[in-house]
Structures are given as structure tokens and as C-alpha cells.
CHARMM-style PDB file with segment names, atoms N, HN, CA, C and O in Angstrom:
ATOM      1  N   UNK     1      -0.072  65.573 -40.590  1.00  0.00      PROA
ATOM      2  CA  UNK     1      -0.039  65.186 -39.183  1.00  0.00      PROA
ATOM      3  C   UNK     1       0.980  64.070 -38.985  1.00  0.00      PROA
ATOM      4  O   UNK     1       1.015  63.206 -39.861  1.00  0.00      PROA
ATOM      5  N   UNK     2       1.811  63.974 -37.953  1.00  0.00      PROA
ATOM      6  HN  UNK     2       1.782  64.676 -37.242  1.00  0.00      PROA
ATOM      7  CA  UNK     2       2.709  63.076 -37.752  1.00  0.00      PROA
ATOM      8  C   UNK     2       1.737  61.876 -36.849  1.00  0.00      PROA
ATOM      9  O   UNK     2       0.619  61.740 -36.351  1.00  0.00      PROA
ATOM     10  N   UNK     3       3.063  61.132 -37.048  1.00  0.00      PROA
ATOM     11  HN  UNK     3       3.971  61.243 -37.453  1.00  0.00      PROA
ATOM     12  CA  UNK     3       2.602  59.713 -36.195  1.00  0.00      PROA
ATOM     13  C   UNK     3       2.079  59.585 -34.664  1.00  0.00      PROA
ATOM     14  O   UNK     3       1.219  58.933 -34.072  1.00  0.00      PROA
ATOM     15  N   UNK     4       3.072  60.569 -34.338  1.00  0.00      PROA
ATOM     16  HN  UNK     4       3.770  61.099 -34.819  1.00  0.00      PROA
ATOM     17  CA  UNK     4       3.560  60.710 -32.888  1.00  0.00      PROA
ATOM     18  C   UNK     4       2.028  61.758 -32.510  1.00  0.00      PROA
ATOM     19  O   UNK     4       1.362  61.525 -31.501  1.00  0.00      PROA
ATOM     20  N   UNK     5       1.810  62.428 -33.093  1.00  0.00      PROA
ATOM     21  HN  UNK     5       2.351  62.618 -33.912  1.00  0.00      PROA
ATOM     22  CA  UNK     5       0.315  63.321 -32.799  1.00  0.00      PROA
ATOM     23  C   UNK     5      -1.109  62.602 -33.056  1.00  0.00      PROA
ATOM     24  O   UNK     5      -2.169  62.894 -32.503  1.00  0.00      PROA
ATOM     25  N   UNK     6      -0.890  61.594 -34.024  1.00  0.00      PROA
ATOM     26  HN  UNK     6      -0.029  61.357 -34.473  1.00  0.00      PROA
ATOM     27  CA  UNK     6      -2.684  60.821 -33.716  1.00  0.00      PROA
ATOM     28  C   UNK     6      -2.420  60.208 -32.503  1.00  0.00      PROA
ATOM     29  O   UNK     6      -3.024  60.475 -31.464  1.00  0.00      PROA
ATOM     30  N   UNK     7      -1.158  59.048 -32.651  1.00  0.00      PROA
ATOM     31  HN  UNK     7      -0.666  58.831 -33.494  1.00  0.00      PROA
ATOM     32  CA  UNK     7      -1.176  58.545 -31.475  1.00  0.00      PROA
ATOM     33  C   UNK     7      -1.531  58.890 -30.039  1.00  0.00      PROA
ATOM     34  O   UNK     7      -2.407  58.531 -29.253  1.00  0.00      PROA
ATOM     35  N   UNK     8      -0.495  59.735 -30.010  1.00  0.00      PROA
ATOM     36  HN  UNK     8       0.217  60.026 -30.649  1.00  0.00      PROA
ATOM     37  CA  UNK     8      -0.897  60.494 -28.745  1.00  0.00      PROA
ATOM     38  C   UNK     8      -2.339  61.656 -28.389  1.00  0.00      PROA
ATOM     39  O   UNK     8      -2.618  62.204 -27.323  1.00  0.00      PROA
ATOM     40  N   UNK     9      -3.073  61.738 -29.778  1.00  0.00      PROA
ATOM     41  HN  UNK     9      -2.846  61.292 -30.644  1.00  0.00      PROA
ATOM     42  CA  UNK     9      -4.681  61.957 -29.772  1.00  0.00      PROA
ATOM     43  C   UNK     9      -5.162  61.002 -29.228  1.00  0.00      PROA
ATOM     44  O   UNK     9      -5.587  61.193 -28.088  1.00  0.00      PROA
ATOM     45  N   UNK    10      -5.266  59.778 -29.753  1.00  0.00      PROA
ATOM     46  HN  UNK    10      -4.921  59.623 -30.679  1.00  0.00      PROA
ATOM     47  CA  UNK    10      -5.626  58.612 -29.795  1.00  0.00      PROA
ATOM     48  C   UNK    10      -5.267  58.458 -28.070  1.00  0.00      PROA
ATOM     49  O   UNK    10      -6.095  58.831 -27.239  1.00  0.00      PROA
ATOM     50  N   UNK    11      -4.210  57.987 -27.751  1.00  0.00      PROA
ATOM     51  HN  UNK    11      -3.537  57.684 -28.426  1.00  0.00      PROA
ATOM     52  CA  UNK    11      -4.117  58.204 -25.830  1.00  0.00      PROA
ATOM     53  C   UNK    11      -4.942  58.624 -25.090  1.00  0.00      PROA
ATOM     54  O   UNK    11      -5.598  57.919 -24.324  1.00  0.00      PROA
ATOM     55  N   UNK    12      -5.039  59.892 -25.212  1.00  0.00      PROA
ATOM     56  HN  UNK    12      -4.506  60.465 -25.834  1.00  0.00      PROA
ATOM     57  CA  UNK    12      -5.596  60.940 -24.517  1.00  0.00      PROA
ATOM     58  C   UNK    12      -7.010  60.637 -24.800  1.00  0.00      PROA
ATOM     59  O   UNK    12      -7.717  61.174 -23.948  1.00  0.00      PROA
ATOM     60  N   UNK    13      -7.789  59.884 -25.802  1.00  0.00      PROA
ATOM     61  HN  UNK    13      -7.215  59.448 -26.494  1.00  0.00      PROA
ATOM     62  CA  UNK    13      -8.840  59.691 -25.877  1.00  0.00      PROA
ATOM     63  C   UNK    13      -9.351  58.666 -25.295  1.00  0.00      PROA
ATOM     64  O   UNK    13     -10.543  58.620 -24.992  1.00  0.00      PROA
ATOM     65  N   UNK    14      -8.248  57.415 -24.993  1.00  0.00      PROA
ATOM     66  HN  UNK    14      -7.279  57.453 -25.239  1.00  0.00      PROA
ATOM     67  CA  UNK    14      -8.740  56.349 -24.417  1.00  0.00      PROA
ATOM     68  C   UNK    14      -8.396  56.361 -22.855  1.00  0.00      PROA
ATOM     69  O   UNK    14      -8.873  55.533 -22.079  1.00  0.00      PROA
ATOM     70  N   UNK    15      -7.653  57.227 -22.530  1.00  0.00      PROA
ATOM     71  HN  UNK    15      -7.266  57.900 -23.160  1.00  0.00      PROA
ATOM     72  CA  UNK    15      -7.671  57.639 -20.981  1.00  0.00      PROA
ATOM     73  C   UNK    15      -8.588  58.525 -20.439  1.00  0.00      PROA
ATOM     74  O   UNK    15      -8.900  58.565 -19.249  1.00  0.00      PROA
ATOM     75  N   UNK    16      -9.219  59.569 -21.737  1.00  0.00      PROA
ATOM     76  HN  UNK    16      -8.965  59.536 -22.703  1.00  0.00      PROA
ATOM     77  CA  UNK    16     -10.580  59.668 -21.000  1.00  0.00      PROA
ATOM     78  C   UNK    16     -11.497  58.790 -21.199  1.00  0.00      PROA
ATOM     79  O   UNK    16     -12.539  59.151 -20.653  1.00  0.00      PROA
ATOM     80  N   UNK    17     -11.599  57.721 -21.773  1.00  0.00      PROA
ATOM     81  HN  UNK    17     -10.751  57.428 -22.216  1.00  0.00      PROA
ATOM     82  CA  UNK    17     -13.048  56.871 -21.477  1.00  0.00      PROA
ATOM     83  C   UNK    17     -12.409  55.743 -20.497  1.00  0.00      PROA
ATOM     84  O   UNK    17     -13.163  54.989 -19.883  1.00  0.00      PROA
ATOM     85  N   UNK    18     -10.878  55.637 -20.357  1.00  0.00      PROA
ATOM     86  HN  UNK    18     -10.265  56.250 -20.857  1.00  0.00      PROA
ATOM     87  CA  UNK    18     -11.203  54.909 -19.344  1.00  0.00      PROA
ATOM     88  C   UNK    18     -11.112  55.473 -17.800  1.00  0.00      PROA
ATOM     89  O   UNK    18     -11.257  54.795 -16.782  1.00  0.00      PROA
ATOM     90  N   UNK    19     -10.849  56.811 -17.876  1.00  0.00      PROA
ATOM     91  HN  UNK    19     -10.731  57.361 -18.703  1.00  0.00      PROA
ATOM     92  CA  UNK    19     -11.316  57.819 -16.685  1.00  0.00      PROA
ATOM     93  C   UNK    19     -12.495  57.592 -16.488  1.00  0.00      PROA
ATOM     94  O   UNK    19     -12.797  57.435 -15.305  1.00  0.00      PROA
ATOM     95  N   UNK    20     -13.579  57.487 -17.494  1.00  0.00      PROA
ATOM     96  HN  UNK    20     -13.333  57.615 -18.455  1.00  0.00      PROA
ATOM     97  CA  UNK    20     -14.947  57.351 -16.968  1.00  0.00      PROA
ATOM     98  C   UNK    20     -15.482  55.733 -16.812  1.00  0.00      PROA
ATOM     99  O   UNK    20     -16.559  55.406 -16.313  1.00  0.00      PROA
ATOM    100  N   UNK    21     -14.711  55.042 -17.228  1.00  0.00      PROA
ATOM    101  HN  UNK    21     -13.836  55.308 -17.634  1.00  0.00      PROA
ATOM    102  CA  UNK    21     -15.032  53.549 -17.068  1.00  0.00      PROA
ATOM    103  C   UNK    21     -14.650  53.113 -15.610  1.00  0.00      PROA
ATOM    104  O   UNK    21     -15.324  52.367 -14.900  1.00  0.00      PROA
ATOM    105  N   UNK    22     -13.270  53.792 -15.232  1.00  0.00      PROA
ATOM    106  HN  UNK    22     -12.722  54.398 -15.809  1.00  0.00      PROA
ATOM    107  CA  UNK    22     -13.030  53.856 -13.513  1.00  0.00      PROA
ATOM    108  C   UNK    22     -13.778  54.726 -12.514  1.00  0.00      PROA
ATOM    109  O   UNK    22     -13.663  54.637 -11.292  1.00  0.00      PROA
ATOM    110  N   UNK    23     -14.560  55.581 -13.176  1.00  0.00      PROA
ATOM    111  HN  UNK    23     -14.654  55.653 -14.169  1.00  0.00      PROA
ATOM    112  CA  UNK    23     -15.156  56.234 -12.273  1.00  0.00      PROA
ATOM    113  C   UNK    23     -16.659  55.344 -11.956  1.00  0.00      PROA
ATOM    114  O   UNK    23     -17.137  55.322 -10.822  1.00  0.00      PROA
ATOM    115  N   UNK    24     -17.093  54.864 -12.743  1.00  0.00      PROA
ATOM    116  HN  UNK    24     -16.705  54.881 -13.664  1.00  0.00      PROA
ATOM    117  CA  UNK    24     -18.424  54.166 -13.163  1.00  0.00      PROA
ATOM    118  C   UNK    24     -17.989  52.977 -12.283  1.00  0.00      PROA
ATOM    119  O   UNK    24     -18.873  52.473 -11.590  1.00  0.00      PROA
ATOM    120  N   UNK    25     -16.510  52.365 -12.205  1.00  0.00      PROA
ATOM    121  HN  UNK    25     -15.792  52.775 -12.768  1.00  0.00      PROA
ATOM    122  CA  UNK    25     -16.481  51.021 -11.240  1.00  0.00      PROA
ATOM    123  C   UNK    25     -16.611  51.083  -9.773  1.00  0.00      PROA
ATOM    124  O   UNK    25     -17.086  50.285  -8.965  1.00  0.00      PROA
ATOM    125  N   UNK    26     -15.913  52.565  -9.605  1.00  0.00      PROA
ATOM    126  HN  UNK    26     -15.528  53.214 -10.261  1.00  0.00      PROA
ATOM    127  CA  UNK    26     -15.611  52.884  -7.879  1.00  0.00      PROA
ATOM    128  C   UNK    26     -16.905  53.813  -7.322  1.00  0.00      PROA
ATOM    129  O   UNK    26     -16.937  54.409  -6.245  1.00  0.00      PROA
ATOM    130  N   UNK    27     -17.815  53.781  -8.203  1.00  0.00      PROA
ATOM    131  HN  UNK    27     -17.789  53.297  -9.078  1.00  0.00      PROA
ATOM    132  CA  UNK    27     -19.471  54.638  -7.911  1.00  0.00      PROA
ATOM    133  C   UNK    27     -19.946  53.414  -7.678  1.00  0.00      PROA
ATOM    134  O   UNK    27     -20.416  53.336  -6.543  1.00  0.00      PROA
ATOM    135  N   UNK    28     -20.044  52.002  -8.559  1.00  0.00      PROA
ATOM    136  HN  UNK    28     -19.662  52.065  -9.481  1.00  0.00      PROA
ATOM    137  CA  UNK    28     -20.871  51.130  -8.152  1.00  0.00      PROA
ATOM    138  C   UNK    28     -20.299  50.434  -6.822  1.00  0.00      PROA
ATOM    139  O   UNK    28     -21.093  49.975  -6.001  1.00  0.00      PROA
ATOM    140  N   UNK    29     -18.674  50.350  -6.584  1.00  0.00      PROA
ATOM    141  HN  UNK    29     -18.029  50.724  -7.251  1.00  0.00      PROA
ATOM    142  CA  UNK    29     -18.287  49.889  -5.785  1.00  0.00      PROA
ATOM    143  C   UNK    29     -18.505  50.069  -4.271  1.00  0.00      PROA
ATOM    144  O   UNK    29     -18.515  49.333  -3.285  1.00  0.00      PROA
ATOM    145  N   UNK    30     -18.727  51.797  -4.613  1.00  0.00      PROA
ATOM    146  HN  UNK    30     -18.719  52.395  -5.415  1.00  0.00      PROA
ATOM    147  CA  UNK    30     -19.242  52.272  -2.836  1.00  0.00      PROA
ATOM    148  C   UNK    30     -21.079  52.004  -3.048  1.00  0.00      PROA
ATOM    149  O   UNK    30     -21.627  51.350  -2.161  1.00  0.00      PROA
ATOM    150  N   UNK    31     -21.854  52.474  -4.101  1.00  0.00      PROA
ATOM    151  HN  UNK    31     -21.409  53.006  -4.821  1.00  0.00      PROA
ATOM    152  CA  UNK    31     -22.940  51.813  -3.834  1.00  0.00      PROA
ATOM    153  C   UNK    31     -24.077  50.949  -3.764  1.00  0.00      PROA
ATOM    154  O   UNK    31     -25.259  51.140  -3.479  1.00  0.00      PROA
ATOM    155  N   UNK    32     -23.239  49.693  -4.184  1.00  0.00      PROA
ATOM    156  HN  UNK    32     -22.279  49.537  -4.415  1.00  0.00      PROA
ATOM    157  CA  UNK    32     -23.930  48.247  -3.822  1.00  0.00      PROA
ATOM    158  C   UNK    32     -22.978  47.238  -3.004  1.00  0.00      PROA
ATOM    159  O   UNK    32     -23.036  46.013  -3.102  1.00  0.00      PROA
ATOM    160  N   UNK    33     -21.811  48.187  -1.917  1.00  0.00      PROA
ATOM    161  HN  UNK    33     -21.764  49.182  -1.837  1.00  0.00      PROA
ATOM    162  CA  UNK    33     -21.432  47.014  -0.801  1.00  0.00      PROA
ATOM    163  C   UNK    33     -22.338  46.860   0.369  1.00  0.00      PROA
ATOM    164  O   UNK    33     -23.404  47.475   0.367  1.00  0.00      PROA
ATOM    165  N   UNK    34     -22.096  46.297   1.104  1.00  0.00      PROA
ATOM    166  HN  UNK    34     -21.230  45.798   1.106  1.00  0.00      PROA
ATOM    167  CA  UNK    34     -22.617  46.424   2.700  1.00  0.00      PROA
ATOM    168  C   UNK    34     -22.021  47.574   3.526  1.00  0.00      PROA
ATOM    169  O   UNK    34     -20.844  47.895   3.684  1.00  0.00      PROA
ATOM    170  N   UNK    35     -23.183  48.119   4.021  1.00  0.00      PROA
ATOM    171  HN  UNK    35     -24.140  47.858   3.893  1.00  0.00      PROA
ATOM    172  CA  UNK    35     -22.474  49.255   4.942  1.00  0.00      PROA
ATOM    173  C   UNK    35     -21.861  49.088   5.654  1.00  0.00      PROA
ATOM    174  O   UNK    35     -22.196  48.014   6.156  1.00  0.00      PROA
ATOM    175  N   UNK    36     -20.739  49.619   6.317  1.00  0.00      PROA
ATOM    176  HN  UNK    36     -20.468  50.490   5.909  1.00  0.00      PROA
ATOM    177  CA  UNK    36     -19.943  49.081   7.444  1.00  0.00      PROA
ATOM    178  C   UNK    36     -18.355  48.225   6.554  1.00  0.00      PROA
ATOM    179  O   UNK    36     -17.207  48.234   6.999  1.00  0.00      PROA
ATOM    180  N   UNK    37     -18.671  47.798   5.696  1.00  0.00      PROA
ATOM    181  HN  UNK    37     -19.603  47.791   5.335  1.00  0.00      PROA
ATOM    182  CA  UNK    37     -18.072  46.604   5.201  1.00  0.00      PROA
ATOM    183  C   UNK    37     -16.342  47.509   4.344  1.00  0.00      PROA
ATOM    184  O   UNK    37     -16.182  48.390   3.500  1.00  0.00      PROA
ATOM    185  N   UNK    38     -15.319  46.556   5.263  1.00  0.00      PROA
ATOM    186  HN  UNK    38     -15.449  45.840   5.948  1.00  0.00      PROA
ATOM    187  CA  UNK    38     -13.844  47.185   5.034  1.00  0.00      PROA
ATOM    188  C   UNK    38     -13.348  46.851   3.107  1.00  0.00      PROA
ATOM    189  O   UNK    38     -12.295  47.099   2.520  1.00  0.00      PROA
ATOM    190  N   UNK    39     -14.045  46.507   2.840  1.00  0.00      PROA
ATOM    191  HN  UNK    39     -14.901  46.305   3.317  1.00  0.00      PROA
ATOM    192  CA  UNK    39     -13.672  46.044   1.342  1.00  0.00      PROA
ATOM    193  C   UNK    39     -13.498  47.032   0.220  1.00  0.00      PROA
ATOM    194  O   UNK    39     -12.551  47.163  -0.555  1.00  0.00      PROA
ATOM    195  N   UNK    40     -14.985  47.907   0.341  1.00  0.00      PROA
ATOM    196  HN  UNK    40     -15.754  47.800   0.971  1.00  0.00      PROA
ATOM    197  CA  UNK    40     -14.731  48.449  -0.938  1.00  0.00      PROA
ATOM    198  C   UNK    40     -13.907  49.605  -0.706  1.00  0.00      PROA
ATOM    199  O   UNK    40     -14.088  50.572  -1.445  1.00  0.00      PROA
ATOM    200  N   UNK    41     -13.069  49.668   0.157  1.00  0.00      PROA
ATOM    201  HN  UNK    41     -12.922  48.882   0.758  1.00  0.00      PROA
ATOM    202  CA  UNK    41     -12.142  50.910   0.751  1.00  0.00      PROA
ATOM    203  C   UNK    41     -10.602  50.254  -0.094  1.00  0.00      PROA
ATOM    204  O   UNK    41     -10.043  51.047  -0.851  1.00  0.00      PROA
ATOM    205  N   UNK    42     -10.095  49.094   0.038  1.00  0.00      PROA
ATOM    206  HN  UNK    42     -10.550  48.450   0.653  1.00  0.00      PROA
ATOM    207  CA  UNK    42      -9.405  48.178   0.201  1.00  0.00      PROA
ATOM    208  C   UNK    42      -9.277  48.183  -1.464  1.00  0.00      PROA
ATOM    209  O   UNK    42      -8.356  48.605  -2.163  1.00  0.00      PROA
ATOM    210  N   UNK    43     -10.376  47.638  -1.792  1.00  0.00      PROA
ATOM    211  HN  UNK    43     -11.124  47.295  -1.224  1.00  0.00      PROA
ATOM    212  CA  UNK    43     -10.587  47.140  -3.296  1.00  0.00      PROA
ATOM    213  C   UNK    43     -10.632  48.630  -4.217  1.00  0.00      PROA
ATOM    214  O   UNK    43     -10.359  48.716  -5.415  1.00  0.00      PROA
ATOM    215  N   UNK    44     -10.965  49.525  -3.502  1.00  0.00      PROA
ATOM    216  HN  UNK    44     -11.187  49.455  -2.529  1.00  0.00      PROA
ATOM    217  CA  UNK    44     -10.777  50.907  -4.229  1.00  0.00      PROA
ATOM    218  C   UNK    44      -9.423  51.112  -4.717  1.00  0.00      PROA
ATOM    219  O   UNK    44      -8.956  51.123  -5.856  1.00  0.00      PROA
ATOM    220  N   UNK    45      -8.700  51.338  -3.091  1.00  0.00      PROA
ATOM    221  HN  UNK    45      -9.079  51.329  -2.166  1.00  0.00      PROA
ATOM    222  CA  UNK    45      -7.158  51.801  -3.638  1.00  0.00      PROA
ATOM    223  C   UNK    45      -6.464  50.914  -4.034  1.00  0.00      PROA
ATOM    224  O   UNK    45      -5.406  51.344  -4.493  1.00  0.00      PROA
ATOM    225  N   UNK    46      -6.599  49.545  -4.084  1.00  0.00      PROA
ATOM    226  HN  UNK    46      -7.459  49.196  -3.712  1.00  0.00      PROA
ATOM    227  CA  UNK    46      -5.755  48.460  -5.469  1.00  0.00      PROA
ATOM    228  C   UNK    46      -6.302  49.048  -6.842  1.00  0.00      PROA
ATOM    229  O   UNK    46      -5.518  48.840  -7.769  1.00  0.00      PROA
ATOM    230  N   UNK    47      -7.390  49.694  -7.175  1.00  0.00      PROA
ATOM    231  HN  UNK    47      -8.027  49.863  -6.422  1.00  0.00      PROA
ATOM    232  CA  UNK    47      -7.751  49.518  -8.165  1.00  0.00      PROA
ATOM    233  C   UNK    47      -6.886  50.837  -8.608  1.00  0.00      PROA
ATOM    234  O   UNK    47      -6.076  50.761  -9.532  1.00  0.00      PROA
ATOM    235  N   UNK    48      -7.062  51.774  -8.048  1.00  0.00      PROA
ATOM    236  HN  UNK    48      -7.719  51.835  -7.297  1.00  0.00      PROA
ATOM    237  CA  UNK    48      -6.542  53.154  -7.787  1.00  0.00      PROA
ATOM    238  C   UNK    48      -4.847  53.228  -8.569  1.00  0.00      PROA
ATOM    239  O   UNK    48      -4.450  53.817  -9.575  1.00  0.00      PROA
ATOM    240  N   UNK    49      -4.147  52.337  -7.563  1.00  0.00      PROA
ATOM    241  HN  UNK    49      -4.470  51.859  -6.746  1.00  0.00      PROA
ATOM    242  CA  UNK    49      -2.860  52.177  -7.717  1.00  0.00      PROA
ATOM    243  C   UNK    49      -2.440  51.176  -8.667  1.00  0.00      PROA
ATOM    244  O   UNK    49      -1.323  51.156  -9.184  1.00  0.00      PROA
ATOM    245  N   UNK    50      -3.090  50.591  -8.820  1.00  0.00      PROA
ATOM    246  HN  UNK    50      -3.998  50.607  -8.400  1.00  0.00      PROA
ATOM    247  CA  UNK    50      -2.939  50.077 -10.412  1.00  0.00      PROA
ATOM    248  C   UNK    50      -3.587  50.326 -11.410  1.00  0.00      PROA
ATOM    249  O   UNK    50      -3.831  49.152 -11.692  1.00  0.00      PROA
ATOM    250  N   UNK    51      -3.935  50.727 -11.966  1.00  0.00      PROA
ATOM    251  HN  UNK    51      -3.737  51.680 -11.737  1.00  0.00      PROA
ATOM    252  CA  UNK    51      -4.734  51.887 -12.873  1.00  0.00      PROA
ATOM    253  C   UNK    51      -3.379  52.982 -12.972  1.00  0.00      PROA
ATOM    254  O   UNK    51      -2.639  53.135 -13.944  1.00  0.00      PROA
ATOM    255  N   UNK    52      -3.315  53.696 -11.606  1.00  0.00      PROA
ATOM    256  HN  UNK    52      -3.916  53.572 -10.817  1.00  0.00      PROA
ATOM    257  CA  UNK    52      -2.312  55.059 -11.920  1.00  0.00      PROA
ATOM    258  C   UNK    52      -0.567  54.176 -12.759  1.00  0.00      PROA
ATOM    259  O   UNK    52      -0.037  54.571 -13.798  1.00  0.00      PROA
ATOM    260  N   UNK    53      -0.077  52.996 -11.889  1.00  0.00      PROA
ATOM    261  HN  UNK    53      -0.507  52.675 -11.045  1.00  0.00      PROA
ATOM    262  CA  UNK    53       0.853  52.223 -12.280  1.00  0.00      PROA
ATOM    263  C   UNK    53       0.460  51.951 -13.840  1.00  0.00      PROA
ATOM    264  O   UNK    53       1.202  52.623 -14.556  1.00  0.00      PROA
ATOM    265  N   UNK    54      -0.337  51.292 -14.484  1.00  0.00      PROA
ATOM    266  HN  UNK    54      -0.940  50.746 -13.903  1.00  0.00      PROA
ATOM    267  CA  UNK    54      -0.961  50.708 -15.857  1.00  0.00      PROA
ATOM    268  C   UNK    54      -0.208  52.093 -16.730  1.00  0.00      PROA
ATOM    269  O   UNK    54       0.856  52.234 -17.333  1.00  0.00      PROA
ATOM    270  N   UNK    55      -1.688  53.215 -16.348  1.00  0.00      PROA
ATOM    271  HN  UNK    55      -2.552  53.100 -15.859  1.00  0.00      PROA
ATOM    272  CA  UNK    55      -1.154  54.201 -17.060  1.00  0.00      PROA
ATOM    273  C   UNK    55       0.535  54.746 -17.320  1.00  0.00      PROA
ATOM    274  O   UNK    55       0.988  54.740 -18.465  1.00  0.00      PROA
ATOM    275  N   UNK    56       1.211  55.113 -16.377  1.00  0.00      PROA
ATOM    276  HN  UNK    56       0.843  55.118 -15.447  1.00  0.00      PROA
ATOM    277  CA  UNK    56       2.362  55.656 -16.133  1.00  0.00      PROA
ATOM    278  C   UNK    56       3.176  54.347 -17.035  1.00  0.00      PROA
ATOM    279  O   UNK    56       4.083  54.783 -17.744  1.00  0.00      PROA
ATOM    280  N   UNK    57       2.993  52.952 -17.097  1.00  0.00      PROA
ATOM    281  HN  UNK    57       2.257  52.598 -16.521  1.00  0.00      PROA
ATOM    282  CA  UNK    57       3.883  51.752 -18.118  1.00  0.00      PROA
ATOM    283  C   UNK    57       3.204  52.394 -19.125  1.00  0.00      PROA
ATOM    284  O   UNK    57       4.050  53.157 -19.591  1.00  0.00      PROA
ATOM    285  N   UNK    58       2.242  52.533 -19.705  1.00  0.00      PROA
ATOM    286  HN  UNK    58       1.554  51.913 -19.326  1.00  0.00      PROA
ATOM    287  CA  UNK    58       1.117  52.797 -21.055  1.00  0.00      PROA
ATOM    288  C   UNK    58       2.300  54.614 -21.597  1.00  0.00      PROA
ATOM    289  O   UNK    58       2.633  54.797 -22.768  1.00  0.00      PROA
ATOM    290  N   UNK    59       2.521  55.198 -20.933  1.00  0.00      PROA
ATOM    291  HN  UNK    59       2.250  55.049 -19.982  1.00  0.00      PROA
ATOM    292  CA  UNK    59       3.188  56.713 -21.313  1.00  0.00      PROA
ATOM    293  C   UNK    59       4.460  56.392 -21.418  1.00  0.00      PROA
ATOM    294  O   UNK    59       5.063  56.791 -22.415  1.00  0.00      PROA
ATOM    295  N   UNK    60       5.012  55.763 -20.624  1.00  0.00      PROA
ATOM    296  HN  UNK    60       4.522  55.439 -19.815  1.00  0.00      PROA
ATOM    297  CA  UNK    60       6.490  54.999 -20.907  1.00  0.00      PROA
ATOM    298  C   UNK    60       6.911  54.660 -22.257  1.00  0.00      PROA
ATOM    299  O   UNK    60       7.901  55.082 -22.856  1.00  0.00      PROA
ATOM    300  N   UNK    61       5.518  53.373 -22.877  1.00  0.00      PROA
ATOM    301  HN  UNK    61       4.715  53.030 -22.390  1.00  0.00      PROA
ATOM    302  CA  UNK    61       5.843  52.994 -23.746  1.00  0.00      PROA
ATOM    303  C   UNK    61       5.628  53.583 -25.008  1.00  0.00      PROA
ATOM    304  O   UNK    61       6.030  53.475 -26.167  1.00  0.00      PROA
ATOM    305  N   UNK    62       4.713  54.352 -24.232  1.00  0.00      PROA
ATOM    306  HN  UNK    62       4.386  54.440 -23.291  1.00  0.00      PROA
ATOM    307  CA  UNK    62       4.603  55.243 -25.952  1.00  0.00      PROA
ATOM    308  C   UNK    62       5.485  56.241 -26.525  1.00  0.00      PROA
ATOM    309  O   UNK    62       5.627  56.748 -27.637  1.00  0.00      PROA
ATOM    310  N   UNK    63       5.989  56.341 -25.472  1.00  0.00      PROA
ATOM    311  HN  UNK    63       5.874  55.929 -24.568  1.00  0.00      PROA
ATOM    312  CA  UNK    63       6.906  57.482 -25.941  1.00  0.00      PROA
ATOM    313  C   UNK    63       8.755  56.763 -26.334  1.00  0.00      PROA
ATOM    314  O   UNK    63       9.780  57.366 -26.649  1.00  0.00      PROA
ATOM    315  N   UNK    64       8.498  55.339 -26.132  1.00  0.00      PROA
ATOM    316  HN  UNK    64       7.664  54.849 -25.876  1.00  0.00      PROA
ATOM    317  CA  UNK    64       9.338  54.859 -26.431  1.00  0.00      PROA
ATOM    318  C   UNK    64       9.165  54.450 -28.040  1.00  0.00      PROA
ATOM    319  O   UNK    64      10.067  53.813 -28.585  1.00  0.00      PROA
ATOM    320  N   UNK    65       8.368  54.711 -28.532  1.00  0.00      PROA
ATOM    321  HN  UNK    65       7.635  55.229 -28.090  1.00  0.00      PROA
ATOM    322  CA  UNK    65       7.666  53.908 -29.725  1.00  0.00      PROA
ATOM    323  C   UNK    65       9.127  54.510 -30.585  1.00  0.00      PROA
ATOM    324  O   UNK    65       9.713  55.302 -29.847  1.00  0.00      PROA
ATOM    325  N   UNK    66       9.562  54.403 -31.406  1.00  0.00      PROA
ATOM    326  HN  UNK    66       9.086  53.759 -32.005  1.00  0.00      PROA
ATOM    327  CA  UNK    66      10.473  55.185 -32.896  1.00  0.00      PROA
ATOM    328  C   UNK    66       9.568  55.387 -33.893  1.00  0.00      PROA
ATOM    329  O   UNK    66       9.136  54.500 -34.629  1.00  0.00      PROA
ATOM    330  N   UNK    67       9.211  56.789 -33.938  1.00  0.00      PROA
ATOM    331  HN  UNK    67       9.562  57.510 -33.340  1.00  0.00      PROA
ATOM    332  CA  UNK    67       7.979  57.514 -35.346  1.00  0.00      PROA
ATOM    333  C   UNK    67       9.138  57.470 -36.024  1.00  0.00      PROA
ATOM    334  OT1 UNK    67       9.181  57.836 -37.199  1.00  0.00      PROA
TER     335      UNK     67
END
């Protein structure tokens, strides 16, 4: 097995748990705000768009790595 294939096992494994670690933040986020309340709409899509930004630097760099 090459370098470049655990690694990128290894990726793909920690973007699904942190797929489910973001899903687990934006479930509690809609249900323990105040109803009515403009925040967790707000605080969703920052989290959203940085998360998608994080990832997309995180694939950048890996593929910049030299195996």
C-alpha cells in the first residue's frame, strides 16, 4: 500500500466522523435555542461555511504532501 492511499483512507475517515460531529452540533443547535430566535440560523451557516472552507484547505494540502 502506498503512502498516498492510507492517508487518504485515513481522510476520508476523519471527514466522516467529523460529518457526524457537525451534524450532532447543528441538531443541538436548532434544538435547545429559543423559538423565534435569529441566531441559530446565523450561527448555522458560519459554521457551514467554514467547515466546507476548513475542509477544501485540509484537500489542498494533502494533496500537496510529496509521497
Amino acid at each position: 500500500m502506498s503512502i498516498f492511499l492510507i492517508a487518504s483512507i485515513l481522510f476520508a475517515i476523519f471527514t466522516i466522523v467529523y460529518g457526524l460531529f457537525a451534524a450532532a452540533v447543528v441538531y443541538h443547535l436548532r434544538q435547545y435555542t429559543l423559538p423565534g430566535h435569529p441566531a441559530p440560523k446565523i450561527i448555522i451557516s458560519i459554521f457551514f461555511f467554514l467547515a466546507v472552507l476548513f475542509w477544501m484547505f485540509s484537500i489542498t494540502f494533502l494533496l500537496k504532501i510529496p509521497y
